[in-house]
Backbone as a printed PyTorch tensor [residue, N CA C, xyz], in Angstrom:
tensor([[[ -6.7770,  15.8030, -48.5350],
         [ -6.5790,  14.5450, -49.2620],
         [ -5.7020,  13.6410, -48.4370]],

        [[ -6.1370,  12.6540, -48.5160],
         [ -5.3290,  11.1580, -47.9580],
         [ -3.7350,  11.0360, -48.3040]],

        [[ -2.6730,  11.4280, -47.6170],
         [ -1.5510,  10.5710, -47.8320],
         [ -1.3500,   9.7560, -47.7070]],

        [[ -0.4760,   9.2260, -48.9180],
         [  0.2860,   7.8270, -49.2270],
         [  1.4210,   7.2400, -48.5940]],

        [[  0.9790,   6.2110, -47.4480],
         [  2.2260,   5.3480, -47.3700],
         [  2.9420,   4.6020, -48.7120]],

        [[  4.4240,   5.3620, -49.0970],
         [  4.6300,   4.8870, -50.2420],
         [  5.5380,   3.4380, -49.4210]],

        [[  6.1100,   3.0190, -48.2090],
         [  6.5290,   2.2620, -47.8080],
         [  5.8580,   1.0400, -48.3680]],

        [[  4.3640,   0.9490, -47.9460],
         [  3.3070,   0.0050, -47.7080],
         [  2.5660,  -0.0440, -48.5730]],

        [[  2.3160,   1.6200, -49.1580],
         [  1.3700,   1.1870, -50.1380],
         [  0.1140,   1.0230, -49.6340]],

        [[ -0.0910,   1.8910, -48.8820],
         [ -0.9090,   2.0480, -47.9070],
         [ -1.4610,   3.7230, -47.6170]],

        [[ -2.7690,   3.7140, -47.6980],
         [ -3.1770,   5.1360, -46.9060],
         [ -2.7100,   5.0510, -45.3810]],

        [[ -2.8090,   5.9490, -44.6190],
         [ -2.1030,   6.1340, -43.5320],
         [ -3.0830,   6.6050, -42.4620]],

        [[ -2.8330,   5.9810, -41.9020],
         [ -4.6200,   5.6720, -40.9820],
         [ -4.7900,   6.8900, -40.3920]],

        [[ -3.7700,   7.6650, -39.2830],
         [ -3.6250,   9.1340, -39.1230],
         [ -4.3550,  10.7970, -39.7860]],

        [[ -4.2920,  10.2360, -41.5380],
         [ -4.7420,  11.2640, -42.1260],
         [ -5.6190,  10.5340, -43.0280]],

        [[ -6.4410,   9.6650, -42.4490],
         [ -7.6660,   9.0340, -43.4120],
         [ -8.8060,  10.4470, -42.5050]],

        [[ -9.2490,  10.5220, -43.6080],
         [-10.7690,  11.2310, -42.8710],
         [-12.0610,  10.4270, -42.1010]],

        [[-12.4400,  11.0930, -40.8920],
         [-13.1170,  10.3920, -40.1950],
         [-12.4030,   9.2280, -39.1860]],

        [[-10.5920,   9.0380, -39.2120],
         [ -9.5170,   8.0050, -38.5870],
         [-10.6680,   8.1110, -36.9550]],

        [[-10.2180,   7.3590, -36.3460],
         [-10.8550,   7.6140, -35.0210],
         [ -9.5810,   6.4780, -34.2640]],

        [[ -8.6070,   7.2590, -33.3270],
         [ -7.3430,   6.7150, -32.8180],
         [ -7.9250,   5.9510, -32.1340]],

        [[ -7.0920,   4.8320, -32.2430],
         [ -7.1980,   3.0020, -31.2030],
         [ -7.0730,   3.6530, -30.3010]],

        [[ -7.3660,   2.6160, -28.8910],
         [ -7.4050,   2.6350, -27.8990],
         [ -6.2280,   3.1350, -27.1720]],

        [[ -5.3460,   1.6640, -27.6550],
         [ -3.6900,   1.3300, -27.4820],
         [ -2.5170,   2.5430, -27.5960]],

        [[ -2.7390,   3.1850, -28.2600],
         [ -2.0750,   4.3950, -28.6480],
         [ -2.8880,   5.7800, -28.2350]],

        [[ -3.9660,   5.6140, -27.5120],
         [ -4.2360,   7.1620, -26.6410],
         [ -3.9810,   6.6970, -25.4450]],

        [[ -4.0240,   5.8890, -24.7910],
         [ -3.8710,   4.9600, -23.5670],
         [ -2.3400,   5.4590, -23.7520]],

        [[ -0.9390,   5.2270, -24.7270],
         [  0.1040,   5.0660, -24.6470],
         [  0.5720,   6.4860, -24.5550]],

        [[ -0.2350,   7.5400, -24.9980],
         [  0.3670,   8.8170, -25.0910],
         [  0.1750,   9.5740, -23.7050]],

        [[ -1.5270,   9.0860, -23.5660],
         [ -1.7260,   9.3690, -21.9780],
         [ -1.0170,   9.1060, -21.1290]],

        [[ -0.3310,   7.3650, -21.2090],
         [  0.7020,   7.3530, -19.8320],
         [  2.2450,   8.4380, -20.0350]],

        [[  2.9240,   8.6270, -21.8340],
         [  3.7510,   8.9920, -21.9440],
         [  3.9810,  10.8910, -21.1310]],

        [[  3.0130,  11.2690, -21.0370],
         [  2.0840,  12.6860, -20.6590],
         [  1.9050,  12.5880, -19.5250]],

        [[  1.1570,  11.6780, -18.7550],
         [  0.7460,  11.8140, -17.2740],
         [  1.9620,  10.7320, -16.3840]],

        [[  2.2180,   9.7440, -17.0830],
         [  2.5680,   8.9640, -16.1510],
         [  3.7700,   9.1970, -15.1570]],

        [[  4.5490,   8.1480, -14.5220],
         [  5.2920,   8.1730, -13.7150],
         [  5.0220,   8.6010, -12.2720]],

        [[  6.0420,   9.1370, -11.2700],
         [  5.0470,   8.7700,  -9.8330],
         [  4.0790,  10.1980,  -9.7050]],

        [[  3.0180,   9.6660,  -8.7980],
         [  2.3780,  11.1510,  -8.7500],
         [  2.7200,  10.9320,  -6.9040]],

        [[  2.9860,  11.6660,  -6.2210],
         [  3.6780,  11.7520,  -5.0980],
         [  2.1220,  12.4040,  -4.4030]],

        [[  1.5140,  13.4440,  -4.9630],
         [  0.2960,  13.8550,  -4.1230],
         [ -0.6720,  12.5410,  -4.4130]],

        [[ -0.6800,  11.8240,  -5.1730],
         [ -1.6060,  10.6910,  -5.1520],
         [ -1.2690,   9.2510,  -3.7630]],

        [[  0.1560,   9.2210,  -4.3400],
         [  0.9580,   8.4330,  -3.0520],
         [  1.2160,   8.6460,  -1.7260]],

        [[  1.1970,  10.2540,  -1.7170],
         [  0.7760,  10.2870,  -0.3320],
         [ -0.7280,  10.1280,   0.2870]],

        [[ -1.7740,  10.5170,  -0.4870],
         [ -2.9450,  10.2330,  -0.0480],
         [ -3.0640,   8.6150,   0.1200]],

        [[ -2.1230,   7.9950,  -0.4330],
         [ -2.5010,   6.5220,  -0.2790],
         [ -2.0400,   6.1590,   0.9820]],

        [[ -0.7070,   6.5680,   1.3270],
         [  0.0640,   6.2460,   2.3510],
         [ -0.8680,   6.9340,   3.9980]],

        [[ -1.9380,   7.8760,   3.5450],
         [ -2.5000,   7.8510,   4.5980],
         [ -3.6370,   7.6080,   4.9230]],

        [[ -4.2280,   6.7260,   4.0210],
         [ -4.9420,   5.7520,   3.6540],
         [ -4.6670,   4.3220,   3.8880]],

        [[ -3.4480,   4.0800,   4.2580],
         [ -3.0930,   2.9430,   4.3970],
         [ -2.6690,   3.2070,   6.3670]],

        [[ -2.4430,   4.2740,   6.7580],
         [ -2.1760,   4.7830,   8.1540],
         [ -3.5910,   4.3770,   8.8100]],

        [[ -4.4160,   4.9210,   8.3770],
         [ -6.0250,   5.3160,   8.8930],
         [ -6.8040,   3.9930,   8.8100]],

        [[ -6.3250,   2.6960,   8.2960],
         [ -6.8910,   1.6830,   7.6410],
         [ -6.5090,   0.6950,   8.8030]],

        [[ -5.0440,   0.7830,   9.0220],
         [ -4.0480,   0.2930,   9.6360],
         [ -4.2920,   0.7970,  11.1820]],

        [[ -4.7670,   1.7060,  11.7110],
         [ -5.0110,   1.9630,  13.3590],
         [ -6.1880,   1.8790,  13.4520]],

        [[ -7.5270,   1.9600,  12.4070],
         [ -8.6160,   1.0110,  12.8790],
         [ -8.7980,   0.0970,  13.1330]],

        [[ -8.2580,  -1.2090,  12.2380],
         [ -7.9610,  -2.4750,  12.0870],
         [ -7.3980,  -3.0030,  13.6650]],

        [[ -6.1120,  -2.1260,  13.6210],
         [ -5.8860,  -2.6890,  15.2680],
         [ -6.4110,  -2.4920,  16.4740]],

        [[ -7.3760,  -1.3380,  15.9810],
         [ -7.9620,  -0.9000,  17.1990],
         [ -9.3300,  -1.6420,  17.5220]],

        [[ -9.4020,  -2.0460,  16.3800],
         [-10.7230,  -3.5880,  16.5270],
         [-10.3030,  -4.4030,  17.2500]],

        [[ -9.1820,  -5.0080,  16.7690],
         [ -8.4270,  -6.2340,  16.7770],
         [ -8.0200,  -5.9960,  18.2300]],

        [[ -7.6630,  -5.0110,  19.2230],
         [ -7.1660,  -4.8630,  20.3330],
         [ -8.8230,  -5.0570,  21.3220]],

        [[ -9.6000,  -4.2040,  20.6970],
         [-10.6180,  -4.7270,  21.2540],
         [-11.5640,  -5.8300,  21.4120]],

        [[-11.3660,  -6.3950,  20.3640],
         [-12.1150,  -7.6730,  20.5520],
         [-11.0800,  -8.5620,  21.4940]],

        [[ -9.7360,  -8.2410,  21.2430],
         [ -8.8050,  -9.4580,  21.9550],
         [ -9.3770,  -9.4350,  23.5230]],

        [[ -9.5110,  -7.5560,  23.6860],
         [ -9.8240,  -7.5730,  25.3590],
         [-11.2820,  -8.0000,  25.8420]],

        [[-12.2320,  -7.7190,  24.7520],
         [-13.3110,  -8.8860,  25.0930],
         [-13.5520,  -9.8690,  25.0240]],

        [[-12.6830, -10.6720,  24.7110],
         [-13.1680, -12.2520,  24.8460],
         [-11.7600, -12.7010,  26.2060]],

        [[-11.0070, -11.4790,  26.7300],
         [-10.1400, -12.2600,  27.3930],
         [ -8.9490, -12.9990,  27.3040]],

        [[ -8.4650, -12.4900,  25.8720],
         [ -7.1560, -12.8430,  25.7160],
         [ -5.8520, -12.1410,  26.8120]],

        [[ -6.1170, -10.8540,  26.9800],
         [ -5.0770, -10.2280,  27.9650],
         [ -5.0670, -11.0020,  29.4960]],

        [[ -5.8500, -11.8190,  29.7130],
         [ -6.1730, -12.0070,  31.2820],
         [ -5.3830, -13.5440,  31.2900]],

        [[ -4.8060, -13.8390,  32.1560],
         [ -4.0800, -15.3660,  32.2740],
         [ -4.1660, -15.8120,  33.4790]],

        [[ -4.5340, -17.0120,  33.9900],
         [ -3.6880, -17.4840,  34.9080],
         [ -2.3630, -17.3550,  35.5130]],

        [[ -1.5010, -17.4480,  36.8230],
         [ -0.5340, -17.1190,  37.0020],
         [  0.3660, -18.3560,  36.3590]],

        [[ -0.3560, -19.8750,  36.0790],
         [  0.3100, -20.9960,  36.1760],
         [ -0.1130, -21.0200,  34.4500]],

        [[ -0.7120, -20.2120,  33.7930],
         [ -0.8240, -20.6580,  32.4130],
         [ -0.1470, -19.6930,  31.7360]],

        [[  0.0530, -18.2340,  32.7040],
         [  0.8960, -17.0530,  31.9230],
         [  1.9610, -17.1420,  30.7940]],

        [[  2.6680, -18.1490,  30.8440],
         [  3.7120, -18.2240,  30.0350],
         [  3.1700, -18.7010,  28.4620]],

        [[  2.7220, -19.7810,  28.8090],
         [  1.8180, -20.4770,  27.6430],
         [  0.8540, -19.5160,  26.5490]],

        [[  0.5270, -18.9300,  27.6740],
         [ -0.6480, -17.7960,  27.1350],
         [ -0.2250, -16.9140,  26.0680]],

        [[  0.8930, -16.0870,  26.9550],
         [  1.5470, -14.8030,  26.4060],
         [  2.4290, -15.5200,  24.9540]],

        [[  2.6560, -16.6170,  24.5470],
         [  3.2860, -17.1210,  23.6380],
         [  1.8980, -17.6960,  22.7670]],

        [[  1.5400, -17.7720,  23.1140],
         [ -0.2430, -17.9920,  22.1410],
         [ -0.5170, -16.6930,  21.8850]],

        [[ -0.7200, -15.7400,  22.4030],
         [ -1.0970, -14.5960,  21.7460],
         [  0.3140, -14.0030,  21.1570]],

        [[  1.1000, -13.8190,  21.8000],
         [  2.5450, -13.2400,  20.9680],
         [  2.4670, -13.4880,  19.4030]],

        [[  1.7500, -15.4370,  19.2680],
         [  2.3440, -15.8010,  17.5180],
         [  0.7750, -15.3150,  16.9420]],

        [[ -0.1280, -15.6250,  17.4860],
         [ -1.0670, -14.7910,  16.6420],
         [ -1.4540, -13.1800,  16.4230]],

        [[ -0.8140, -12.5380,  17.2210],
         [ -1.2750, -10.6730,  17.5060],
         [ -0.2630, -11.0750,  16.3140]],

        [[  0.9920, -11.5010,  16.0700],
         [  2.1270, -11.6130,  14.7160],
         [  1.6410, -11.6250,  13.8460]],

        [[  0.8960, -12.3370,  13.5190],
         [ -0.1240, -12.5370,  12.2320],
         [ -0.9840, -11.4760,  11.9750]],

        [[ -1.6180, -11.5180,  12.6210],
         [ -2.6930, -10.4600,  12.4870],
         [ -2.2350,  -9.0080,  12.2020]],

        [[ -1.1760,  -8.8350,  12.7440],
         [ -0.7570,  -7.1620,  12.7090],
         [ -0.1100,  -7.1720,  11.2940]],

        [[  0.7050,  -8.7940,  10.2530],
         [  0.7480,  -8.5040,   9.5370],
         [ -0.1420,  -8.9380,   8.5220]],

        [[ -1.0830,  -9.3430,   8.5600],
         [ -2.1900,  -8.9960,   7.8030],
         [ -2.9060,  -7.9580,   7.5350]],

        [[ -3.0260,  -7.3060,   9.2040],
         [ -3.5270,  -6.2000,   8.8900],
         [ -2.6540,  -4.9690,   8.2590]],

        [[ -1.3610,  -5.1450,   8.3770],
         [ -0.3720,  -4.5310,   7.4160],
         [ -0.5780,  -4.7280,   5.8840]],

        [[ -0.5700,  -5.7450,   5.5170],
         [ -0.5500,  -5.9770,   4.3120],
         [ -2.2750,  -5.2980,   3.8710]],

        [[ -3.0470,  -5.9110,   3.9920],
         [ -4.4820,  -5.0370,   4.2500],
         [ -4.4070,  -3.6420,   3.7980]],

        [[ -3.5910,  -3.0760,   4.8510],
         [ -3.8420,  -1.7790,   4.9590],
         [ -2.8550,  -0.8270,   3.4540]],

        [[ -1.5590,  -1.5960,   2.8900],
         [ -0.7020,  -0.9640,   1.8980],
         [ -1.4350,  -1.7220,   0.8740]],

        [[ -2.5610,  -3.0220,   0.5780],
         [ -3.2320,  -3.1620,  -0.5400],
         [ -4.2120,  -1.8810,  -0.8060]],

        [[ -4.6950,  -1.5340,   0.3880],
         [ -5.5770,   0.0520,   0.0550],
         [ -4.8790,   0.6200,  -0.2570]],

        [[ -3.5240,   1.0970,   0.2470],
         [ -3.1950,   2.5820,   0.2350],
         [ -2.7780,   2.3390,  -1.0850]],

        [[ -2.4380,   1.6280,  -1.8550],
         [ -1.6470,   1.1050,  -2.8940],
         [ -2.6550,   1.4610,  -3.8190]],

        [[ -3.8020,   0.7200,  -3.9620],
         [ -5.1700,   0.8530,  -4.7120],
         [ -5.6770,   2.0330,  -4.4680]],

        [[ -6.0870,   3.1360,  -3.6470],
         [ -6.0600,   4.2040,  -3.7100],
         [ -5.3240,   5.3490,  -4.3910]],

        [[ -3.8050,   5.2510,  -4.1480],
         [ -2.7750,   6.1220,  -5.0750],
         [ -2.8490,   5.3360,  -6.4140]],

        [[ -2.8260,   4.1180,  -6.9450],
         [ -3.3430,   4.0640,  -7.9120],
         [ -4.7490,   4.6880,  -9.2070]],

        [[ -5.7500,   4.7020,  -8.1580],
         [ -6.5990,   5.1840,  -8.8510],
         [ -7.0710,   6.1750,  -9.2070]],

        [[ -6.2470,   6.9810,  -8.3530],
         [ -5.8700,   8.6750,  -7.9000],
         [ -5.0330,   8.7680,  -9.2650]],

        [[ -4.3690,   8.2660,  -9.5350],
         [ -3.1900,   8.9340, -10.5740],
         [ -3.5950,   7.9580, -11.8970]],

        [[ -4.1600,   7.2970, -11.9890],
         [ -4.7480,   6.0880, -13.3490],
         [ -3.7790,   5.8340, -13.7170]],

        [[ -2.4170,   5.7110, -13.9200],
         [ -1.2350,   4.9820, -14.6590],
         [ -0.5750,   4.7050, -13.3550]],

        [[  0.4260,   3.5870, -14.1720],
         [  1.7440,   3.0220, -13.1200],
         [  1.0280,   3.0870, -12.0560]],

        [[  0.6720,   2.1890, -12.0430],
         [ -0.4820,   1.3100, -10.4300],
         [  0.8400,   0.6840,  -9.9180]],

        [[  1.9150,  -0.2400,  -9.8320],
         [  2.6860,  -0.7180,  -9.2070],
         [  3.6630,   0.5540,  -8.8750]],

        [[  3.7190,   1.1520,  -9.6560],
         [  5.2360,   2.6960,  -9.1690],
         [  4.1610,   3.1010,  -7.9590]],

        [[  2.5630,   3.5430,  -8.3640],
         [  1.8000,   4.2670,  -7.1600],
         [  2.4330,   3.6310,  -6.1430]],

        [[  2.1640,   2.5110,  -5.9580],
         [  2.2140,   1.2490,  -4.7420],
         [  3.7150,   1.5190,  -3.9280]],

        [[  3.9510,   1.6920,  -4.7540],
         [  5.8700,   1.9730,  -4.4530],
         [  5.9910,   3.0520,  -4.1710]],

        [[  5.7780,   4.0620,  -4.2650],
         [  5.3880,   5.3550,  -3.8580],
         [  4.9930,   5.1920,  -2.3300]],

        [[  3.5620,   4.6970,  -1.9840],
         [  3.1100,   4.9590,  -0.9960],
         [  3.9400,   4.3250,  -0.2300]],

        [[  4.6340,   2.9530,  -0.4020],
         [  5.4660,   2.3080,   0.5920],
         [  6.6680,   2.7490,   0.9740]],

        [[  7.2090,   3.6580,   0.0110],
         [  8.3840,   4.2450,   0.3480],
         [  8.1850,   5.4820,   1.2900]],

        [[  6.7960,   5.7770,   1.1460],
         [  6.5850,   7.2030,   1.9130],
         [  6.4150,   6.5220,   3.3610]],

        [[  5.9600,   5.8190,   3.5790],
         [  5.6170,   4.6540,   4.9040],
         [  7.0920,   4.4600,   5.3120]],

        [[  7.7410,   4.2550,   4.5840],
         [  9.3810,   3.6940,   5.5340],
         [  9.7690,   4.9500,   5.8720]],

        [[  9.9620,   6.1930,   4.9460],
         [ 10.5650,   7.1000,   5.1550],
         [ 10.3870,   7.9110,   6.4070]],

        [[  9.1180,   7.7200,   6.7520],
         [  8.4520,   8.8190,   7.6900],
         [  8.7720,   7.5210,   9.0040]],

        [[  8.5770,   6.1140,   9.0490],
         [  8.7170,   5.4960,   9.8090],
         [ 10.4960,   6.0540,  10.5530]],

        [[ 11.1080,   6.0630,   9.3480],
         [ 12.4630,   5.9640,   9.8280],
         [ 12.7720,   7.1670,  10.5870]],

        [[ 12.1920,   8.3290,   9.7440],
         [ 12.7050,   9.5580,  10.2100],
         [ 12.1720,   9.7800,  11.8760]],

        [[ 10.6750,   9.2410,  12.1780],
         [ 10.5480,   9.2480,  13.6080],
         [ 11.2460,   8.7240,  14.5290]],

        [[ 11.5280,   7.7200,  14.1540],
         [ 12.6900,   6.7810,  14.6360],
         [ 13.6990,   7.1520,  15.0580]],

        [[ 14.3570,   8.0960,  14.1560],
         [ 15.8260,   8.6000,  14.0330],
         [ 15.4280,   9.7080,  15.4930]],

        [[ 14.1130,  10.1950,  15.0960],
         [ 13.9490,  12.0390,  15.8570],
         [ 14.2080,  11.2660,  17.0850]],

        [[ 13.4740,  10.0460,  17.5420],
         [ 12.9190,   9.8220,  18.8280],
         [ 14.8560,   9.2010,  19.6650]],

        [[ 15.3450,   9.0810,  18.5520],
         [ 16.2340,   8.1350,  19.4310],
         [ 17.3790,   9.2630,  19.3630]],

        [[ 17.6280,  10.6800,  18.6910],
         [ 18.5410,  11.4500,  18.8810],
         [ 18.0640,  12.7560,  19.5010]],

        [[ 16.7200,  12.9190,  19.6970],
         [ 16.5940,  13.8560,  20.3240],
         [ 15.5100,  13.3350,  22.1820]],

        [[ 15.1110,  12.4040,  21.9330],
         [ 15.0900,  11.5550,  23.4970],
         [ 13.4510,  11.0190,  22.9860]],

        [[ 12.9990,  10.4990,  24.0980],
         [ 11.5260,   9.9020,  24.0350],
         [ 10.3980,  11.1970,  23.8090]],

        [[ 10.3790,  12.3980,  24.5760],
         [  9.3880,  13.2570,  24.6420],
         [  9.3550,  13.1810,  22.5060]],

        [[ 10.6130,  13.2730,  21.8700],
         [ 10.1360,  13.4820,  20.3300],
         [  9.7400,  12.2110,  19.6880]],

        [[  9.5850,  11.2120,  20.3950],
         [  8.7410,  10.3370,  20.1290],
         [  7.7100,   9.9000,  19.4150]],

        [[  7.2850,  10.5990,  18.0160],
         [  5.6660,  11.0030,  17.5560],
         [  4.7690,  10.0100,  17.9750]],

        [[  5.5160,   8.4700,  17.3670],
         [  4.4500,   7.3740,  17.4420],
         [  4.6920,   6.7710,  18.5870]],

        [[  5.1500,   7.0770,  19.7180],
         [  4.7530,   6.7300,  21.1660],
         [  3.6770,   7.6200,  21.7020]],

        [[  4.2780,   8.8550,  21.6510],
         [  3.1800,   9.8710,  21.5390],
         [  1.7980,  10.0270,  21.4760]],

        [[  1.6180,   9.4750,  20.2260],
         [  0.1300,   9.2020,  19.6560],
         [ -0.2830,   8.1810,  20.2740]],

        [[  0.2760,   7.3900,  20.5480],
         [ -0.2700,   6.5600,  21.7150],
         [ -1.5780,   4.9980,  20.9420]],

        [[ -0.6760,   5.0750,  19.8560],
         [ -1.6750,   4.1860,  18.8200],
         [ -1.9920,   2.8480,  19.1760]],

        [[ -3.5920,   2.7080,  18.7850],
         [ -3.5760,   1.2320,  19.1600],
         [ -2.9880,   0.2560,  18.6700]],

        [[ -2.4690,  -0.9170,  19.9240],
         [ -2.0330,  -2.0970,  19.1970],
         [ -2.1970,  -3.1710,  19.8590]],

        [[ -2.2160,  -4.3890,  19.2390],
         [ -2.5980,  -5.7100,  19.4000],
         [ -1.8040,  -6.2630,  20.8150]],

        [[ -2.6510,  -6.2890,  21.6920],
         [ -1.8710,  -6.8800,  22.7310],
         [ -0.8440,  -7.9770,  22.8050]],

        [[  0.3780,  -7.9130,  22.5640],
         [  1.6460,  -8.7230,  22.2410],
         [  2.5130,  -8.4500,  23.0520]],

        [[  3.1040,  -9.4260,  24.0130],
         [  4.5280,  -9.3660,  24.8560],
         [  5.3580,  -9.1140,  23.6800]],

        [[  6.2120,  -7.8690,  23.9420],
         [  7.6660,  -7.7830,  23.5660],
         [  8.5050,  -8.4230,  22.7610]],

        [[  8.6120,  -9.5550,  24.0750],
         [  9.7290, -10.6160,  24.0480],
         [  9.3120, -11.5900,  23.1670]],

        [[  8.2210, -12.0130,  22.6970],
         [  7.9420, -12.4850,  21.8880],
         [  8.2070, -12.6700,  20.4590]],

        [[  8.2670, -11.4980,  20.5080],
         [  8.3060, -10.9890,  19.0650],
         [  9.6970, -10.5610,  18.5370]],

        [[ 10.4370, -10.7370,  19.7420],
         [ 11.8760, -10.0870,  19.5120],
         [ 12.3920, -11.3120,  18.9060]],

        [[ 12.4680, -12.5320,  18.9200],
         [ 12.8840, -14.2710,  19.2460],
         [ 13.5050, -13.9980,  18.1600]],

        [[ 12.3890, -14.1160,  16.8610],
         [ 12.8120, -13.3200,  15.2430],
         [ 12.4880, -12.4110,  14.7220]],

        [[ 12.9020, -11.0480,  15.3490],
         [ 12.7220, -10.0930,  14.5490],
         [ 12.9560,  -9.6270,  13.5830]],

        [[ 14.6860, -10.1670,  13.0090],
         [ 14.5840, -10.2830,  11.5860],
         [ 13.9020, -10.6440,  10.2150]],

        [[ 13.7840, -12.0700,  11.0300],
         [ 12.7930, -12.5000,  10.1660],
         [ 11.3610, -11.7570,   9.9780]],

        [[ 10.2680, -11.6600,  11.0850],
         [  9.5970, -10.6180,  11.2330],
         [  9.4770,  -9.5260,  10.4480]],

        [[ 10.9780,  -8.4000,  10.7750],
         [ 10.9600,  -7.3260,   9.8330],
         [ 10.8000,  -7.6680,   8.0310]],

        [[ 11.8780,  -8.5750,   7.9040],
         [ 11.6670,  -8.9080,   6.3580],
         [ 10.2050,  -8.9760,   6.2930]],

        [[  9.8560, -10.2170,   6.8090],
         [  8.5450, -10.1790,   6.3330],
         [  7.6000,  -9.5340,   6.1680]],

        [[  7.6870,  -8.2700,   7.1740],
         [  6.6050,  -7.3230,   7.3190],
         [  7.1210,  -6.0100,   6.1170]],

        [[  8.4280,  -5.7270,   5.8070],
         [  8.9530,  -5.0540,   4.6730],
         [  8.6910,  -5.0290,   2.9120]],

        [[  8.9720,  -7.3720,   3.1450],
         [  8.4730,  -7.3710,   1.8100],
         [  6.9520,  -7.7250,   1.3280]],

        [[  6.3440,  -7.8410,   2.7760],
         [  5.0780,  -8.1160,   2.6730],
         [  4.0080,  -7.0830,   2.2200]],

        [[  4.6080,  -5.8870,   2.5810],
         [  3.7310,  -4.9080,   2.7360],
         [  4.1980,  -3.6760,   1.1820]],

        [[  5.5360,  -4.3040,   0.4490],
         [  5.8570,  -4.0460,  -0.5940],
         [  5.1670,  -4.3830,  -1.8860]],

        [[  4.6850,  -6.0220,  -1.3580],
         [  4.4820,  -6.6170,  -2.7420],
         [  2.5540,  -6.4940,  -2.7470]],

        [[  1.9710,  -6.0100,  -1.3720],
         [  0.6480,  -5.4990,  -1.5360],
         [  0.2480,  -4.5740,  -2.0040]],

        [[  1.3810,  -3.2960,  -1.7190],
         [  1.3260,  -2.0460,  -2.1420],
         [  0.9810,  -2.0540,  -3.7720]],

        [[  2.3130,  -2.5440,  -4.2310],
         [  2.1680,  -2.9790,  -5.8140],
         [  0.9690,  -3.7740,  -6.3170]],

        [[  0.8200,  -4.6220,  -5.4480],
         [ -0.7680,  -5.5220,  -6.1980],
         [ -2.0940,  -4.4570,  -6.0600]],

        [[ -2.1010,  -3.5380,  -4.8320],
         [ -3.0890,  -2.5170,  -5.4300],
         [ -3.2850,  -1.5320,  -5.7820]],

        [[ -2.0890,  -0.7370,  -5.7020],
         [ -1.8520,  -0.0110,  -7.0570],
         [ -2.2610,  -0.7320,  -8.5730]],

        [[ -1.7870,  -2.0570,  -8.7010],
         [ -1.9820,  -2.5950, -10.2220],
         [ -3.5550,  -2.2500, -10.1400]],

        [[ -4.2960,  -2.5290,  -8.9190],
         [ -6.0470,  -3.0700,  -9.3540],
         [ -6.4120,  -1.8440,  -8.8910]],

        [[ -5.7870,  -0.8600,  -9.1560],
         [ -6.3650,   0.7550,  -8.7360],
         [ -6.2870,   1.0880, -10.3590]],

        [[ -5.2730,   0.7750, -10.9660],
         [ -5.4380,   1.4900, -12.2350],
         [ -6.6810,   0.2210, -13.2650]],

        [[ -6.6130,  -0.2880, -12.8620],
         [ -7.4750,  -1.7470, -13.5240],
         [ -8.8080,  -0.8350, -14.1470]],

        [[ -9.4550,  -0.3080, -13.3690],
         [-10.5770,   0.7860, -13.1830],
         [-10.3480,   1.3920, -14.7940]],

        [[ -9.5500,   2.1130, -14.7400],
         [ -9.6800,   3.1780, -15.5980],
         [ -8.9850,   2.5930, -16.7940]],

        [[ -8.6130,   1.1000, -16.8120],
         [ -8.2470,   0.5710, -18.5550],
         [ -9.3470,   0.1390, -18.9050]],

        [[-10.7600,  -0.3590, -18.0150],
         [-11.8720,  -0.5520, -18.5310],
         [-12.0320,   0.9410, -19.0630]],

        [[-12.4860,   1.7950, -18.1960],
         [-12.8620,   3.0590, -18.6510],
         [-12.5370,   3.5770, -20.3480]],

        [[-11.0180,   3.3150, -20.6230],
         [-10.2300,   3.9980, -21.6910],
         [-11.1080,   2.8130, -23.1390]],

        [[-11.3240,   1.6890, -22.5060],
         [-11.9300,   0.9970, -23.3840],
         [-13.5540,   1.8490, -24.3880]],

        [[-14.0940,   2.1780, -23.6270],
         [-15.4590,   2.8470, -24.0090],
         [-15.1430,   4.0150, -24.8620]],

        [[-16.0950,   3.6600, -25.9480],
         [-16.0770,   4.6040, -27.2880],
         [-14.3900,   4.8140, -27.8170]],

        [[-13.3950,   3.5150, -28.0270],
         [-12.3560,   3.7640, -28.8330],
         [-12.6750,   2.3780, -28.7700]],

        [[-11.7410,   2.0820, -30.4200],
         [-11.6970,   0.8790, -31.2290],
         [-10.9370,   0.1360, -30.5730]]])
């Protein structure tokens, strides 16, 4: 038998026979149950966003060397290397950002809740491992080097170029590649709130 909301004055939708739970509230129990970070989802993103990220440049390095961007004049060299310096800039962070909108949207859709935490996830796993090579290579010498090592492709860019503002640079490439992560994580879980929609009220 049906209990009485004596509050409301109301049957109580819970123990009506035949109730069939809203959407809104299995959706809410599901995230309360599954959600928060899933770290095996975020890492698959983060190397998803690796693998995305050294194709991209490895295009991008090749096409530069076929059409002849690496080659200069001795009397235009300077000019040159500062024409490609500000665009390989761009491009590497595009293709950055590019590459943490996948990894982002991937660990998202991997874990169906908290699409922006996924995103954050994978980007934090990206600094961490960045840093820690970093740290290996510069306290234990060049041979521990990983990502010299690997020998990864990259966009043909003078140095010095890029050093002018590297601050600026870094920010940009930090919060750039933060606030992609999060935008696809959000459109990784996007997927599966259509999904939760079908056959609930």
């Amino acid at each position: 038998m049906a209990s009485i909301d004596t509050r409301k004055g109301a049957v109580a939708e819970s123990d009506t026979p035949n109730a069939r739970p809203t959407r809104k509230n299995v959706v809410q129990q599901q995230r309360e149950e599954f959600g928060g970070f899933s770290w095996g989802a975020d890492c698959f993103g983060w190397l998803v966003a690796v693998g995305f990220a050294t194709l991209l440049l490895a295009l991008v390095a090749a096409t530069g060397a076929a059409v002849g961007l690496t080659s200069a004049d001795t009397a235009d060299a300077s000019d040159n290397a500062t024409t490609i310096g500000i665009v390989g800039g761009v491009l590497l962070l595009v293709i950055l950002l590019a590459a943490y909108y996948c990894g982002g949207y991937v660990a998202g859709r991997m874990a169906r809740f908290n699409g922006p935490r996924q995103g954050l996830g994978v980007w934090l796993i990206g600094l961490v491992v960045t840093v820690a090579l970093a740290v290996a290579g510069a306290l234990f010498g060049a041979e521990y080097n990983v990502l010299s090592d690997l020998n990864l492709p990259r966009i043909p860019v003078g140095e010095g170029s890029l050093t002018t503002a590297g601050l600026i640079a870094l920010a940009a490439v930090l919060l750039g590649t933060l606030l992609a992560a999060f935008a696809g994580g959000k459109a990784g879980t996007h997927f599966h709130r259509k999904v939760d929609k079908v056959g609930l009220a």
